[in-house]
C-alpha positions as protocol buffer text, in pm:
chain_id: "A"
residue {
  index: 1
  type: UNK
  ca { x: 11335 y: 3149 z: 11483 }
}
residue {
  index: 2
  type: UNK
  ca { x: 11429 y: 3383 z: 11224 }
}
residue {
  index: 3
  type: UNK
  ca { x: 11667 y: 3661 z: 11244 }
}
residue {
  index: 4
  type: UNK
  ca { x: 11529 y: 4025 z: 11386 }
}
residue {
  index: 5
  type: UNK
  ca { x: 11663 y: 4147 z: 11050 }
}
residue {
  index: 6
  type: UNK
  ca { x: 11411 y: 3948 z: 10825 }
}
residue {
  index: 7
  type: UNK
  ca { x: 11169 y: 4114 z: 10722 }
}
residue {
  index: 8
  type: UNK
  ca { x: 10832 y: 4120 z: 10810 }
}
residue {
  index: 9
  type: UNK
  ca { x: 10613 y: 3855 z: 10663 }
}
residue {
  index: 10
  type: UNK
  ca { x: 10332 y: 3956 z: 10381 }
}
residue {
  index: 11
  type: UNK
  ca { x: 10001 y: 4023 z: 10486 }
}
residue {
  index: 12
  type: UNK
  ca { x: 9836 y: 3700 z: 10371 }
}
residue {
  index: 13
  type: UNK
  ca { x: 10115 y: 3527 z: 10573 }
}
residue {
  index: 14
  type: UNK
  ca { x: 9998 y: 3711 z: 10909 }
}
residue {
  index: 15
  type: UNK
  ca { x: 9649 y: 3688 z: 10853 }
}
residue {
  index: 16
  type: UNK
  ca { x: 9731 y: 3307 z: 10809 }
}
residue {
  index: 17
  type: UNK
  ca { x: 9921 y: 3315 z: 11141 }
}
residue {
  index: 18
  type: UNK
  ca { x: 9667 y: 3513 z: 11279 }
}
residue {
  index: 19
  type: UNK
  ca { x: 9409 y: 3290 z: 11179 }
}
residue {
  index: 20
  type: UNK
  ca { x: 9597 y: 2948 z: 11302 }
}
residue {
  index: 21
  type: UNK
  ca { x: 9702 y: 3082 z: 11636 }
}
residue {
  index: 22
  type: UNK
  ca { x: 9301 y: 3199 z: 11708 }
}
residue {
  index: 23
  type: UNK
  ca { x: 9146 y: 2865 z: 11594 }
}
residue {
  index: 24
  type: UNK
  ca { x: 9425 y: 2691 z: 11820 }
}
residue {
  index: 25
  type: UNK
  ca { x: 9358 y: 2882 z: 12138 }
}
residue {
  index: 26
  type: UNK
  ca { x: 8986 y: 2792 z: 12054 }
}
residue {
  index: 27
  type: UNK
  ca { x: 9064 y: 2415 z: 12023 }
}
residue {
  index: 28
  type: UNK
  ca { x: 9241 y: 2467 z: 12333 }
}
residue {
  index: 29
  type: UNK
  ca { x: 8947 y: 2668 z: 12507 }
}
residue {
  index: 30
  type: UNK
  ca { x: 8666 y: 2415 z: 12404 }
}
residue {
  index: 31
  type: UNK
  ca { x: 8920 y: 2107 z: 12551 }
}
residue {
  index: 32
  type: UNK
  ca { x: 8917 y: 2288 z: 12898 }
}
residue {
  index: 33
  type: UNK
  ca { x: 8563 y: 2402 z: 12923 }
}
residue {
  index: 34
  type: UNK
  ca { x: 8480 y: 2009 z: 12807 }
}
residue {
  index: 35
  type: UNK
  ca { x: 8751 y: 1888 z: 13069 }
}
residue {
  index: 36
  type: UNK
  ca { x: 8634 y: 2090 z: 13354 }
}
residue {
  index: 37
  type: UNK
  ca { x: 8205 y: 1999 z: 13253 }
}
């Protein structure tokens, strides 16, 4: 984990983040749903 002190990351950096941490909890979502069916 970085430092408090670094700076923020660039926007295309956090939309990338964004973007992995959505499609993951969707992976994650579909897995249970499929799981539970």
């Amino acid at each position: 984990m970085p430092s408090p002190a670094t700076a923020p990351p660039p926007p295309a950096s956090l939309k990338r983040i964004v973007t992995a941490s959505l499609i993951g909890t969707t992976i994650e979502w579909y897995d249970n749903s499929f799981d539970r069916g």
